[in-house]
mmCIF file as gemmi writes it, N, C-alpha and C atoms, coordinates in Angstrom:
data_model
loop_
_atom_site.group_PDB
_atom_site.id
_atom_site.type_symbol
_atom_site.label_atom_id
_atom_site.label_alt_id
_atom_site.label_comp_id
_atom_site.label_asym_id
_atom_site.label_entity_id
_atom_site.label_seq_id
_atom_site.pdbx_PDB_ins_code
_atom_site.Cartn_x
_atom_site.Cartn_y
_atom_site.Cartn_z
_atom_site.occupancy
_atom_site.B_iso_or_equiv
_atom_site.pdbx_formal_charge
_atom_site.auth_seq_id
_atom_site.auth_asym_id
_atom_site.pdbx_PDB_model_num
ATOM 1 N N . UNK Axp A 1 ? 71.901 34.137 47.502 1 0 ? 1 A 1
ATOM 2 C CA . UNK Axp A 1 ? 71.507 33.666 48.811 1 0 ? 1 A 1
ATOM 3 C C . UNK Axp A 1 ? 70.694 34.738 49.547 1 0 ? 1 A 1
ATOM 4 N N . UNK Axp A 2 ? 71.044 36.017 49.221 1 0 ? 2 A 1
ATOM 5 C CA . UNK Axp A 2 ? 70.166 36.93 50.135 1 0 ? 2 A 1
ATOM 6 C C . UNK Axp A 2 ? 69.139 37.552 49.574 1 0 ? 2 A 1
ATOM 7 N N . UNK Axp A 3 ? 68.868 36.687 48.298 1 0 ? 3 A 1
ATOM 8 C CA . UNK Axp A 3 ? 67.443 37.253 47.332 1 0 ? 3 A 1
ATOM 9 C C . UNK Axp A 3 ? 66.641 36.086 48.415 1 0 ? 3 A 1
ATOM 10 N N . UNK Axp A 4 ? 66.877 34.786 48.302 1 0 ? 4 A 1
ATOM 11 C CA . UNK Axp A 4 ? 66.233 33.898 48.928 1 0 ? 4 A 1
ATOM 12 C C . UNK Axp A 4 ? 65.857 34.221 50.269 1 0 ? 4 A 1
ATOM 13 N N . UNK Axp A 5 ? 66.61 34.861 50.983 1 0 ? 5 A 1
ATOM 14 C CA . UNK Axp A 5 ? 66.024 35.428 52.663 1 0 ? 5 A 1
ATOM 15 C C . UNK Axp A 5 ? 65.442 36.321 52.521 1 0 ? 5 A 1
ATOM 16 N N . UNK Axp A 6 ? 65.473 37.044 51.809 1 0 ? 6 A 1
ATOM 17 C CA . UNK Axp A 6 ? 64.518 38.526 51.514 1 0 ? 6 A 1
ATOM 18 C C . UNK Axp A 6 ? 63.19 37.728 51.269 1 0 ? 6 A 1
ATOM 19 N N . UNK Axp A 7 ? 62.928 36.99 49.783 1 0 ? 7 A 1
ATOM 20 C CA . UNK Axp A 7 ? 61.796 36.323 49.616 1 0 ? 7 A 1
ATOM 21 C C . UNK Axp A 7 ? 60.91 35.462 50.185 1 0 ? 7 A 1
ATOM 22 N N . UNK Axp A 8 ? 62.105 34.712 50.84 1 0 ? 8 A 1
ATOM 23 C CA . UNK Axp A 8 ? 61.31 33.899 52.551 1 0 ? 8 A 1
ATOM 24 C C . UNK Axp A 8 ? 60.713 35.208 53.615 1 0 ? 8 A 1
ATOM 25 N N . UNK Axp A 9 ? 60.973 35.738 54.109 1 0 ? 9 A 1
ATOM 26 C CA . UNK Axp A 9 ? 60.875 36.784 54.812 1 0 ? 9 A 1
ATOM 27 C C . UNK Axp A 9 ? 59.93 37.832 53.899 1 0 ? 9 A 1
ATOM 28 N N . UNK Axp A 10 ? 59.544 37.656 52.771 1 0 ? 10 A 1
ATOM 29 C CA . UNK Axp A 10 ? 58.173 38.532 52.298 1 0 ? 10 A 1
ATOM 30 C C . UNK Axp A 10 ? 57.496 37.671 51.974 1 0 ? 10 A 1
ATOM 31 N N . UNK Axp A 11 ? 57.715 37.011 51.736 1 0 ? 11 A 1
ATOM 32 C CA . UNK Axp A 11 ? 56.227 35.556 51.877 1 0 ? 11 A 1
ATOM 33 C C . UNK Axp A 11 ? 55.793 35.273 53.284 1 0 ? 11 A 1
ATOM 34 N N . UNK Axp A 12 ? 56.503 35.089 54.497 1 0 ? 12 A 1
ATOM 35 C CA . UNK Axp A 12 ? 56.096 35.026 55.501 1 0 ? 12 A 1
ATOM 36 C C . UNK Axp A 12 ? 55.315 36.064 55.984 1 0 ? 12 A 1
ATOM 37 N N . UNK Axp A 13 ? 55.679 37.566 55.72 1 0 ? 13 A 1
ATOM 38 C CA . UNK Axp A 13 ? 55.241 38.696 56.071 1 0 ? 13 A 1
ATOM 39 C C . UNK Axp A 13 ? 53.185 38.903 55.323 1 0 ? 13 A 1
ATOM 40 N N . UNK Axp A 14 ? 53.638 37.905 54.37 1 0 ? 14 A 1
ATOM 41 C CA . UNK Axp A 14 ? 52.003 38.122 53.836 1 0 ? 14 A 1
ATOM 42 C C . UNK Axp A 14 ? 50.763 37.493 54.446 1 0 ? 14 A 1
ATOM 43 N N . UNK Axp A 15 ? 50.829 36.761 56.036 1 0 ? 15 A 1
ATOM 44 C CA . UNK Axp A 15 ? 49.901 36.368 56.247 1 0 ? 15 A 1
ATOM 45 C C . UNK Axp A 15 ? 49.713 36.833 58.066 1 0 ? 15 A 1
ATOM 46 N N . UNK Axp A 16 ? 48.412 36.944 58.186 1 0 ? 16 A 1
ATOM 47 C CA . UNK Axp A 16 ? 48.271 37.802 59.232 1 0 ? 16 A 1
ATOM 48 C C . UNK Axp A 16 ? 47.165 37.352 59.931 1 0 ? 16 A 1
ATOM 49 N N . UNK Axp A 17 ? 47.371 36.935 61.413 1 0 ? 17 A 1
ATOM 50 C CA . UNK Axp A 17 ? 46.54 36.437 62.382 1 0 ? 17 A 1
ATOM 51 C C . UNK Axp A 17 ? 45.667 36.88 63.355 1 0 ? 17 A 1
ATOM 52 N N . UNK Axp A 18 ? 44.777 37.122 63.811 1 0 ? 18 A 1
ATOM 53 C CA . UNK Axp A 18 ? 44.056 37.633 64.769 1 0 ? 18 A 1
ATOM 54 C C . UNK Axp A 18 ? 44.642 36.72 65.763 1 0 ? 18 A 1
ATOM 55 N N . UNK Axp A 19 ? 44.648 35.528 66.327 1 0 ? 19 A 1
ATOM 56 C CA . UNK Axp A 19 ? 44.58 34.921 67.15 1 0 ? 19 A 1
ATOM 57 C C . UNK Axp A 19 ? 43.529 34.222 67.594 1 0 ? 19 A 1
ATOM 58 N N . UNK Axp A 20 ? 43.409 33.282 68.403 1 0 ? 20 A 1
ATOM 59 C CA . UNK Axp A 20 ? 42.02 32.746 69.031 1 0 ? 20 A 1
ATOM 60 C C . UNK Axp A 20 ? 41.836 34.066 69.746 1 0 ? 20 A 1
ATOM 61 N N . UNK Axp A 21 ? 40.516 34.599 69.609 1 0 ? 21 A 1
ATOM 62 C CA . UNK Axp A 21 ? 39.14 35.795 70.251 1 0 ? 21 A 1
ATOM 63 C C . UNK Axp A 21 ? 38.221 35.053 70.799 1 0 ? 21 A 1
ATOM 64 N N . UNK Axp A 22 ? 38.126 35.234 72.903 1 0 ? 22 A 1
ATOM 65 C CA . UNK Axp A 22 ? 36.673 34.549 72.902 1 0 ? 22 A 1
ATOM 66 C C . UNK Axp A 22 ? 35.59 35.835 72.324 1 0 ? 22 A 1
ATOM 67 N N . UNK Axp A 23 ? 34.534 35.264 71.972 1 0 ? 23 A 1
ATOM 68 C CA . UNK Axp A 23 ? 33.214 35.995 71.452 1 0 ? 23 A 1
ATOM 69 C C . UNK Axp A 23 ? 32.652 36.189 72.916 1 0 ? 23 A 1
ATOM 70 N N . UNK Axp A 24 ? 32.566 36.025 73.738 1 0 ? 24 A 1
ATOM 71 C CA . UNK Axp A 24 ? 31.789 36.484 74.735 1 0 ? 24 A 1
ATOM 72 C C . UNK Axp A 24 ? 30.386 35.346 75.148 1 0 ? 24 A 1
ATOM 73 N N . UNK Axp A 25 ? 30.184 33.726 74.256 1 0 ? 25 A 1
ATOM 74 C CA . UNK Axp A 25 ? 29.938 32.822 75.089 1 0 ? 25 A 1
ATOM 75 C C . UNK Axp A 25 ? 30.006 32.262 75.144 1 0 ? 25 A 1
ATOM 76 N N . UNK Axp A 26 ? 30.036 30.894 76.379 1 0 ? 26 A 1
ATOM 77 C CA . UNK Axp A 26 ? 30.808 30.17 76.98 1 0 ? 26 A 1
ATOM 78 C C . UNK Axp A 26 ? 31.574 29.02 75.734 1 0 ? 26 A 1
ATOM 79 N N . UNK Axp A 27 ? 32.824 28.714 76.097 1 0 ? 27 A 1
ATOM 80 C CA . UNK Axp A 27 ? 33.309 27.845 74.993 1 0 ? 27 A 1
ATOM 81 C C . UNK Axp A 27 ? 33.574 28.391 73.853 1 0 ? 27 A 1
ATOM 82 N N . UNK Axp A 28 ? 33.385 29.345 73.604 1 0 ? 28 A 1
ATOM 83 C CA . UNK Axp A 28 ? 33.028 29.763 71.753 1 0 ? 28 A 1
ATOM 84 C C . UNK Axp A 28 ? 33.99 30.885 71.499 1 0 ? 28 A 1
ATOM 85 N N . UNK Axp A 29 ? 34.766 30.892 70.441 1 0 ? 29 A 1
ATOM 86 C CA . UNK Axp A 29 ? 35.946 31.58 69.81 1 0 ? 29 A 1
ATOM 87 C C . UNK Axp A 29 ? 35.825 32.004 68.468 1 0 ? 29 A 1
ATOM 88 N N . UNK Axp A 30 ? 36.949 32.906 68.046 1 0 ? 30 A 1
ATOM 89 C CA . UNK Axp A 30 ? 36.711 33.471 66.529 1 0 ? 30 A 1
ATOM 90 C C . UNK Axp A 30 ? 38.122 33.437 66.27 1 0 ? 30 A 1
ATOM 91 N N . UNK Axp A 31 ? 38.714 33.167 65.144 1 0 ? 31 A 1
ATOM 92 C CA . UNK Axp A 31 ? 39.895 33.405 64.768 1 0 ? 31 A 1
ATOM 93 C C . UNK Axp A 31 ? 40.042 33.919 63.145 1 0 ? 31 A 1
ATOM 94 N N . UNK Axp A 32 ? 40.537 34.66 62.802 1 0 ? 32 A 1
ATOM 95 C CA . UNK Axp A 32 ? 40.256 35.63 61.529 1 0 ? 32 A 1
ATOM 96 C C . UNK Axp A 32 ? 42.048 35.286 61.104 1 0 ? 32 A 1
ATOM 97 N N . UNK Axp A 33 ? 42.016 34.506 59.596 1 0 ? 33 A 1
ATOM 98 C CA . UNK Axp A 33 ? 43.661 34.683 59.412 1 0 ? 33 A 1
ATOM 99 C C . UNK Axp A 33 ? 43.035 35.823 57.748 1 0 ? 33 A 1
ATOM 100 N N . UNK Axp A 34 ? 44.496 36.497 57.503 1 0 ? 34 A 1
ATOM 101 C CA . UNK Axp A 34 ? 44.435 37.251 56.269 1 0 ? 34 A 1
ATOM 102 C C . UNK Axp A 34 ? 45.83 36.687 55.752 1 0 ? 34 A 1
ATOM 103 N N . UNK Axp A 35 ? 45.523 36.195 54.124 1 0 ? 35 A 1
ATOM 104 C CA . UNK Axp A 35 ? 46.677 35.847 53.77 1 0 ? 35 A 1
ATOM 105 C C . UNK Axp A 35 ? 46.806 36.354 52.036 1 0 ? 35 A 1
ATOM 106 N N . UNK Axp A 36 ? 47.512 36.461 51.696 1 0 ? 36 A 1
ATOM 107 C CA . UNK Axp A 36 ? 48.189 37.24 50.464 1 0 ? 36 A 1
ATOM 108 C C . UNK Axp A 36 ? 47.771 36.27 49.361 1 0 ? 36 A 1
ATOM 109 N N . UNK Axp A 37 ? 46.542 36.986 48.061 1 0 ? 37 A 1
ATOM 110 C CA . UNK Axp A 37 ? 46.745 36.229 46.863 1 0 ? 37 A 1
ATOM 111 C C . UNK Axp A 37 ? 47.601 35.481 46.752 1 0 ? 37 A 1
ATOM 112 N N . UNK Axp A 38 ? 48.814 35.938 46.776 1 0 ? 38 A 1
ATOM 113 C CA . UNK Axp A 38 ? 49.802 34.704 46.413 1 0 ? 38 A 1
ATOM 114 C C . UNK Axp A 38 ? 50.55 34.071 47.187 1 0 ? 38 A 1
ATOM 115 N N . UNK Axp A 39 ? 50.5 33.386 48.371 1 0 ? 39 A 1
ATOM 116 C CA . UNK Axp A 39 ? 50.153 32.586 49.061 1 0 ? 39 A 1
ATOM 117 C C . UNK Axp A 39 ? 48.902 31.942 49.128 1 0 ? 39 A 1
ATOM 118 N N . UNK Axp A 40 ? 48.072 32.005 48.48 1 0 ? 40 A 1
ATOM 119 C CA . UNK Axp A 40 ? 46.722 30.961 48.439 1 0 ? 40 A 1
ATOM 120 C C . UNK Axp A 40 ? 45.663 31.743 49.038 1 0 ? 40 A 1
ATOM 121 N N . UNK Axp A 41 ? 45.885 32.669 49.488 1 0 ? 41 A 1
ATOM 122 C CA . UNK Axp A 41 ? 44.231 34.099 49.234 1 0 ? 41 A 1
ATOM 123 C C . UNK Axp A 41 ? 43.687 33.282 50.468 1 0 ? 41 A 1
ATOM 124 N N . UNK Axp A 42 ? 42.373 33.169 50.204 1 0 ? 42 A 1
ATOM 125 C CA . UNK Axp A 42 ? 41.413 32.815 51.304 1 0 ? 42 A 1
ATOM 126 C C . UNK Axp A 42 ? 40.906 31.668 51.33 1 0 ? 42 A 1
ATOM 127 N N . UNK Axp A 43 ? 41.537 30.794 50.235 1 0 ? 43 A 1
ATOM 128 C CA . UNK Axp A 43 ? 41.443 29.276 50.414 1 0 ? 43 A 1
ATOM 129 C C . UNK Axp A 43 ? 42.651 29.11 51.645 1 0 ? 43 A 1
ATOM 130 N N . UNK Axp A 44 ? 43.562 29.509 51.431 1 0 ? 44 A 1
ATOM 131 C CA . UNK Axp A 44 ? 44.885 29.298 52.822 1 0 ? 44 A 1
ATOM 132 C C . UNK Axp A 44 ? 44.422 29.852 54.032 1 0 ? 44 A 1
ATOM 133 N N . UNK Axp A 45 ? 43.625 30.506 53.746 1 0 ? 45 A 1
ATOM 134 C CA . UNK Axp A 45 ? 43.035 31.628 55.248 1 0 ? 45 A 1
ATOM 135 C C . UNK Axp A 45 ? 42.233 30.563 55.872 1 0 ? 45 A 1
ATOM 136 N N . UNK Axp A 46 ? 41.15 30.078 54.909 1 0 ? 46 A 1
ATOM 137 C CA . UNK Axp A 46 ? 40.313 29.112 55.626 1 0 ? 46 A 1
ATOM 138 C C . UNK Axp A 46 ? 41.222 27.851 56.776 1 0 ? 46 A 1
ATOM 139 N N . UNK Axp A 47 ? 41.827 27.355 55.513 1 0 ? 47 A 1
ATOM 140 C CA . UNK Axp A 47 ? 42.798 26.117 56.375 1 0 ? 47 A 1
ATOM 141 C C . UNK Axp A 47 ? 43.344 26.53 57.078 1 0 ? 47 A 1
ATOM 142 N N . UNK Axp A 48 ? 44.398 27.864 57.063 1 0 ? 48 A 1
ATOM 143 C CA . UNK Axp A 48 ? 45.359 27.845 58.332 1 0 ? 48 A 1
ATOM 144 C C . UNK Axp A 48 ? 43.808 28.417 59.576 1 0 ? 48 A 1
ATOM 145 N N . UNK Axp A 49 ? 42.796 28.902 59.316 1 0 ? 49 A 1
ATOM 146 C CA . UNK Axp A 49 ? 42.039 29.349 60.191 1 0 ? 49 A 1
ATOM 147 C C . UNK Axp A 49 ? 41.526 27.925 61.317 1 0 ? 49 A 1
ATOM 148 N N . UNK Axp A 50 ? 41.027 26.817 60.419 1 0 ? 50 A 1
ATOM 149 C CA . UNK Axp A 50 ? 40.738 25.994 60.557 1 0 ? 50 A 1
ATOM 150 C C . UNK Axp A 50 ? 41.306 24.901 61.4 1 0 ? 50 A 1
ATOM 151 N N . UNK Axp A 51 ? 42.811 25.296 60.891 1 0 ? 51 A 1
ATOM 152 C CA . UNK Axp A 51 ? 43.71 24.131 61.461 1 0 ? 51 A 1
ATOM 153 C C . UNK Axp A 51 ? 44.2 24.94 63.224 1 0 ? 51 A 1
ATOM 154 N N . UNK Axp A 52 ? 43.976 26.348 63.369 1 0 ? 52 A 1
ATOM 155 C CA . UNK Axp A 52 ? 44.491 26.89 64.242 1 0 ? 52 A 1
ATOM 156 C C . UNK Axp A 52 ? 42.954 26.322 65.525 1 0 ? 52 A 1
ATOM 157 N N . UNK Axp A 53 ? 42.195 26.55 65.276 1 0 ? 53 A 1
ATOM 158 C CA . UNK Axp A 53 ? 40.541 26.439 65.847 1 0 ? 53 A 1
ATOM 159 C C . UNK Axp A 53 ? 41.057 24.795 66.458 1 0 ? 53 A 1
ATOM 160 N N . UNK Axp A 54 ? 41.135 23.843 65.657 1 0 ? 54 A 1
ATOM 161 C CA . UNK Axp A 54 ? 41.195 22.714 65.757 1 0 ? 54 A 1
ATOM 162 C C . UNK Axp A 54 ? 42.408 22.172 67.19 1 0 ? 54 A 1
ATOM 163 N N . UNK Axp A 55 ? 43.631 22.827 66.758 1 0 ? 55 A 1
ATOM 164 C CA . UNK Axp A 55 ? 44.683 23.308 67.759 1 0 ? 55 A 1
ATOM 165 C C . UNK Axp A 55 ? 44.385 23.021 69.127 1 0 ? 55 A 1
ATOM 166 N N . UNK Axp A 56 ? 43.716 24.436 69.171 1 0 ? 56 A 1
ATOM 167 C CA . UNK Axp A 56 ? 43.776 25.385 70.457 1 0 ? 56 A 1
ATOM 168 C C . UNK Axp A 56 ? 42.192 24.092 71.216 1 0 ? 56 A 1
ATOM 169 N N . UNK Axp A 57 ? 41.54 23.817 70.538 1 0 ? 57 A 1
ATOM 170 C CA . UNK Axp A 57 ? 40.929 22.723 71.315 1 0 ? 57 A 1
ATOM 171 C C . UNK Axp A 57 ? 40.976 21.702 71.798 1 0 ? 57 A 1
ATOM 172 N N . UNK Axp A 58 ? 42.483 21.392 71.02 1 0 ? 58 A 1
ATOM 173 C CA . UNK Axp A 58 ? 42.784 19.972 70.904 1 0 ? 58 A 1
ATOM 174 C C . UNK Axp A 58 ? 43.895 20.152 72.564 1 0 ? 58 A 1
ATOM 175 N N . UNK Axp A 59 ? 44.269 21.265 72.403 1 0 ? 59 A 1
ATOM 176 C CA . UNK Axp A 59 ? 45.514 21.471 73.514 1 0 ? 59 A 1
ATOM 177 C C . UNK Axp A 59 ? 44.777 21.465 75.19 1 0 ? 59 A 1
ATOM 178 N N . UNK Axp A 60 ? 43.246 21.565 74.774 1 0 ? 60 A 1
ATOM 179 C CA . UNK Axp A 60 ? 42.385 21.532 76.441 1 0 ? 60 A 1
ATOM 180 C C . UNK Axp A 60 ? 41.834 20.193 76.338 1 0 ? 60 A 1
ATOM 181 N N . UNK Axp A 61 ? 42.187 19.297 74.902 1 0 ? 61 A 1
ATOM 182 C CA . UNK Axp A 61 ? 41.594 17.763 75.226 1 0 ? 61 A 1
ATOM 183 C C . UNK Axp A 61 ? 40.227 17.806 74.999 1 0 ? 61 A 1
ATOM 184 N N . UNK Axp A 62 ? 39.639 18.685 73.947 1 0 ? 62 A 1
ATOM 185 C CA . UNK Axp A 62 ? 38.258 18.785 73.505 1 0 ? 62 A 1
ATOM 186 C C . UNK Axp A 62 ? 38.543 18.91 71.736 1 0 ? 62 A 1
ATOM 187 N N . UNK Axp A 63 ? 37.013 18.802 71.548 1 0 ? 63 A 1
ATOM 188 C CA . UNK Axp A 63 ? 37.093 18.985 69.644 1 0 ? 63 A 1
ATOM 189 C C . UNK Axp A 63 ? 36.516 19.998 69.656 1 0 ? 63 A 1
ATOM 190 N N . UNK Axp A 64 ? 37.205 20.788 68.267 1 0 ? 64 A 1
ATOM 191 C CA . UNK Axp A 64 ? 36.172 21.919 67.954 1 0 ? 64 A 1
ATOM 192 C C . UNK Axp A 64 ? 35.122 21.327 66.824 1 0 ? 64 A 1
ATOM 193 N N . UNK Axp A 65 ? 34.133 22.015 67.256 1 0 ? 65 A 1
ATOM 194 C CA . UNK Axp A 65 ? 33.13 22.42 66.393 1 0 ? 65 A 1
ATOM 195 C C . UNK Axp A 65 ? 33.17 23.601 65.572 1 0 ? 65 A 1
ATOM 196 N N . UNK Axp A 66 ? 32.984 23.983 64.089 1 0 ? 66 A 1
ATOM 197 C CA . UNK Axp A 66 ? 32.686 24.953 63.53 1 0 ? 66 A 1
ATOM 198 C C . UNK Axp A 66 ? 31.195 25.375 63.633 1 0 ? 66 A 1
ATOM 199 N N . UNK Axp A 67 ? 30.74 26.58 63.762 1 0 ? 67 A 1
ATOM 200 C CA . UNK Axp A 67 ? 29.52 27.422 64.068 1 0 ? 67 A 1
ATOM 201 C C . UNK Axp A 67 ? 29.801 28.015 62.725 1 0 ? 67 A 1
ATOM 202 N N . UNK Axp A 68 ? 30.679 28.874 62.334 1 0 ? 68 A 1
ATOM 203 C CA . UNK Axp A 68 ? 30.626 28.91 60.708 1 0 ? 68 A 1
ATOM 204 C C . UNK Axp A 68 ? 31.977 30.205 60.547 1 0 ? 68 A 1
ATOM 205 N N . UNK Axp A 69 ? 32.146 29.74 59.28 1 0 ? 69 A 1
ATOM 206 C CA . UNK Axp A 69 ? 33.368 30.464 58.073 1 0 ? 69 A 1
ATOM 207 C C . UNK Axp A 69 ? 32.703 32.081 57.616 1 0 ? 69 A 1
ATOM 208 N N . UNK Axp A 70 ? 33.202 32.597 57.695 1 0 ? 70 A 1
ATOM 209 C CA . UNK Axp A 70 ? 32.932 34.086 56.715 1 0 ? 70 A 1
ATOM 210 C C . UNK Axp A 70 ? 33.969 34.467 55.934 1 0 ? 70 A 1
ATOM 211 N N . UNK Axp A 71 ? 33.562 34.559 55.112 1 0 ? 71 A 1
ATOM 212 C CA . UNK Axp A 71 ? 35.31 35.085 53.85 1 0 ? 71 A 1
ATOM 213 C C . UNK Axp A 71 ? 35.65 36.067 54.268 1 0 ? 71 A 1
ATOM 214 N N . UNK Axp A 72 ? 36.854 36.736 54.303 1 0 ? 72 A 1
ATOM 215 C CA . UNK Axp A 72 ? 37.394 38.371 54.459 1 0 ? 72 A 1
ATOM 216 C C . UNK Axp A 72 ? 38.3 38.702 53.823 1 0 ? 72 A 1
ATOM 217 N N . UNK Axp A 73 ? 38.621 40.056 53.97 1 0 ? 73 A 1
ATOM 218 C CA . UNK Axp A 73 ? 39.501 40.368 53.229 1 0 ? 73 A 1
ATOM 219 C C . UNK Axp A 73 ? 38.978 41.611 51.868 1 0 ? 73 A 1
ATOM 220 N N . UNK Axp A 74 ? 39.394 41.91 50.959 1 0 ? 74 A 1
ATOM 221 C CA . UNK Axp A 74 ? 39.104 42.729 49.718 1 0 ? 74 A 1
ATOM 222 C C . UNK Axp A 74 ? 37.738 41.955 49.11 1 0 ? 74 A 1
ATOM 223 N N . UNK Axp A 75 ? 37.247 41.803 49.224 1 0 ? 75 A 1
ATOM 224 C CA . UNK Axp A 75 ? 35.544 40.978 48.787 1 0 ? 75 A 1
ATOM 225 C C . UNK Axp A 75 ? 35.565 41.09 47.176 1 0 ? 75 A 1
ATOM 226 N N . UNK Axp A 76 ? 36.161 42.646 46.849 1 0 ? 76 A 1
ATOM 227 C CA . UNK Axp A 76 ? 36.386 42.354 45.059 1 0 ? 76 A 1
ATOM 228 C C . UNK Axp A 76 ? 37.233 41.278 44.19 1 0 ? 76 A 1
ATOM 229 N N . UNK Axp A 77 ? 37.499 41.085 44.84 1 0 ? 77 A 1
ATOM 230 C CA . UNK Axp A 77 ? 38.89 40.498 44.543 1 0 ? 77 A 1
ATOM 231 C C . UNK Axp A 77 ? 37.954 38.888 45.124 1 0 ? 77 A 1
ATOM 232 N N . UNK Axp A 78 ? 38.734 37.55 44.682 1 0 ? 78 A 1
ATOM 233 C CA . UNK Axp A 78 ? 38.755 36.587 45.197 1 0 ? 78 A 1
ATOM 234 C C . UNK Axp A 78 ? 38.907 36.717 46.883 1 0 ? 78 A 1
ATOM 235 N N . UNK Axp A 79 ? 38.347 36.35 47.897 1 0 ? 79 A 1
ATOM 236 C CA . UNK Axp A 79 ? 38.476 36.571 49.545 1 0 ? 79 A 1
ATOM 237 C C . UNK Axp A 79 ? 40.129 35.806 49.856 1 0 ? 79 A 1
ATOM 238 N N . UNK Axp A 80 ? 40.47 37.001 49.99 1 0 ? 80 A 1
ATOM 239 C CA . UNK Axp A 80 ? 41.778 36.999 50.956 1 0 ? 80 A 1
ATOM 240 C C . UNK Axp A 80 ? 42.217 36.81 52.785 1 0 ? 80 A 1
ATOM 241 N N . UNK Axp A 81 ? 40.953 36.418 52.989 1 0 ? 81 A 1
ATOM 242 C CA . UNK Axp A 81 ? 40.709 35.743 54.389 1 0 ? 81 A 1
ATOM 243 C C . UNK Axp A 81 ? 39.397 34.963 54.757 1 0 ? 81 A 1
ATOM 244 N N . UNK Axp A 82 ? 39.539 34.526 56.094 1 0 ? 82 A 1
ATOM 245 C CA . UNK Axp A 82 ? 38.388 33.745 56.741 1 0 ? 82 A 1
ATOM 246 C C . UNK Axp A 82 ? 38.316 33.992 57.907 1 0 ? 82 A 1
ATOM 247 N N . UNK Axp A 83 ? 37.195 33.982 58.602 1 0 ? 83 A 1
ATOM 248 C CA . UNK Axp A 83 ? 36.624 34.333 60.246 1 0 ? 83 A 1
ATOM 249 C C . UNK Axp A 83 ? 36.04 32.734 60.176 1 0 ? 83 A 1
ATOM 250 N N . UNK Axp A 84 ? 36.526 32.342 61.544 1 0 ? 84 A 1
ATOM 251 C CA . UNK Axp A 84 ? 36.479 30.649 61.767 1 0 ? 84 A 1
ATOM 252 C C . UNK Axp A 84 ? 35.52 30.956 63.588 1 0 ? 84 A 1
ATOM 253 N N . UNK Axp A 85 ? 34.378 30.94 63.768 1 0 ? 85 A 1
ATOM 254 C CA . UNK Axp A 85 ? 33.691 31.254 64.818 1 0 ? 85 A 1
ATOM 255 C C . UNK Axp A 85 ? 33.871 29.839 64.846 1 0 ? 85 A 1
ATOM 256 N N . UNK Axp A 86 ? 33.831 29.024 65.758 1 0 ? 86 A 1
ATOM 257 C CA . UNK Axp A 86 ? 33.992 27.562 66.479 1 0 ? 86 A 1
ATOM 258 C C . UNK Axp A 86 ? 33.276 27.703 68.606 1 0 ? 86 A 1
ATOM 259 N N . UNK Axp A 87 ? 33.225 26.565 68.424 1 0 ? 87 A 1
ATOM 260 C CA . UNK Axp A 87 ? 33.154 26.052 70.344 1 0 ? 87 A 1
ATOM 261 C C . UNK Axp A 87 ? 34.052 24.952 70.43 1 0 ? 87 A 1
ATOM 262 N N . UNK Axp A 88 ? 34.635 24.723 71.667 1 0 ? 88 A 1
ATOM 263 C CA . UNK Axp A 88 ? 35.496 23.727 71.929 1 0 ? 88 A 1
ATOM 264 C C . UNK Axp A 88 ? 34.257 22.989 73.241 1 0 ? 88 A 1
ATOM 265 N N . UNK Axp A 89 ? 33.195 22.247 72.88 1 0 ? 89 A 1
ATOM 266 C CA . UNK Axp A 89 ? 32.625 21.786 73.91 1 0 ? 89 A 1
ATOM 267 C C . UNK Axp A 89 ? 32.818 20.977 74.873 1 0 ? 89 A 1
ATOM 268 N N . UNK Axp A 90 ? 32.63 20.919 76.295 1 0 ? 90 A 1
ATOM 269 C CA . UNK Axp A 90 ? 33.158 19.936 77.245 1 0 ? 90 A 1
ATOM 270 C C . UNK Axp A 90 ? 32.786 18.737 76.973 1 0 ? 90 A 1
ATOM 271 N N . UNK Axp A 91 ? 33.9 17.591 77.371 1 0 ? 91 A 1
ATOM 272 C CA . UNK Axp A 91 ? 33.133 16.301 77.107 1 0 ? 91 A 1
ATOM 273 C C . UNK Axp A 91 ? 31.96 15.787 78.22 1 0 ? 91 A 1
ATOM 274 N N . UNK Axp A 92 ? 31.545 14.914 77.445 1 0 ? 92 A 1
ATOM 275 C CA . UNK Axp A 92 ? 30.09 14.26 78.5 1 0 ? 92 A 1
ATOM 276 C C . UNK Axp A 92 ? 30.565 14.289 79.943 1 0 ? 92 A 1
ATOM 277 N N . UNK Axp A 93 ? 31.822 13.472 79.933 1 0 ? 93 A 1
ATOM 278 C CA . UNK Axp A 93 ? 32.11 13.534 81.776 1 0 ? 93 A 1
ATOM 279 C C . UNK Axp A 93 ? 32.54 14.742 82.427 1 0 ? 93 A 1
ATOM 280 N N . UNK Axp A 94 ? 32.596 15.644 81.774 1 0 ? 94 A 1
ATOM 281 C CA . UNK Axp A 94 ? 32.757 16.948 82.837 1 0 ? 94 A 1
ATOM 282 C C . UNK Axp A 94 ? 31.805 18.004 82.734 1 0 ? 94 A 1
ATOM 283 N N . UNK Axp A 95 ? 30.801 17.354 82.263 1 0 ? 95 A 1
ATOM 284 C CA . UNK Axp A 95 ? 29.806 18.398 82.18 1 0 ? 95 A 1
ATOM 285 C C . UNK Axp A 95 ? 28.513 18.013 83.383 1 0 ? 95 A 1
């Protein structure tokens, strides 16, 4: 039982968030996840990046847009992360 909490608790420990970053214009954000080969490398980085972008726009009642993906992480290696630059644009009636 306490191999299993150790192993939950180092699998969780392998993935690592920047957070939503505004970039500095209007509407527009960056969020960078890093996640562990084995947890799914930078195919998981993309999605959890993706799904976080999507979130945080959805929670002000707007859609995100992607502006674009950059892989990160060890570049030798298969990419062990993603940078998710997005805008959450206002809708027609409040603009």
């Amino acid at each position: 039982m306490l191999f299993i909490a150790v192993l939950a608790a180092g699998l969780a420990g392998c993935i690592a968030s920047s957070g939503i970053l505004p970039t500095g214009f209007p509407d527009t954000y960056a969020v960078t996840e890093m996640v562990a080969p084995l947890n799914g490398g930078g195919v998981a980085a993309r999605r959890i990046a993706l799904t976080e972008a999507a979130s945080f726009c959805s929670e002000q009642g707007r859609v995100s847009v992607v502006d674009s993906i950059e892989p990160g992480g060890d570049l030798r290696y298969p990419p062990t992360g993603a940078t998710v630059t997005f805008h959450c644009p206002s809708p027609p009636a409040l603009r």
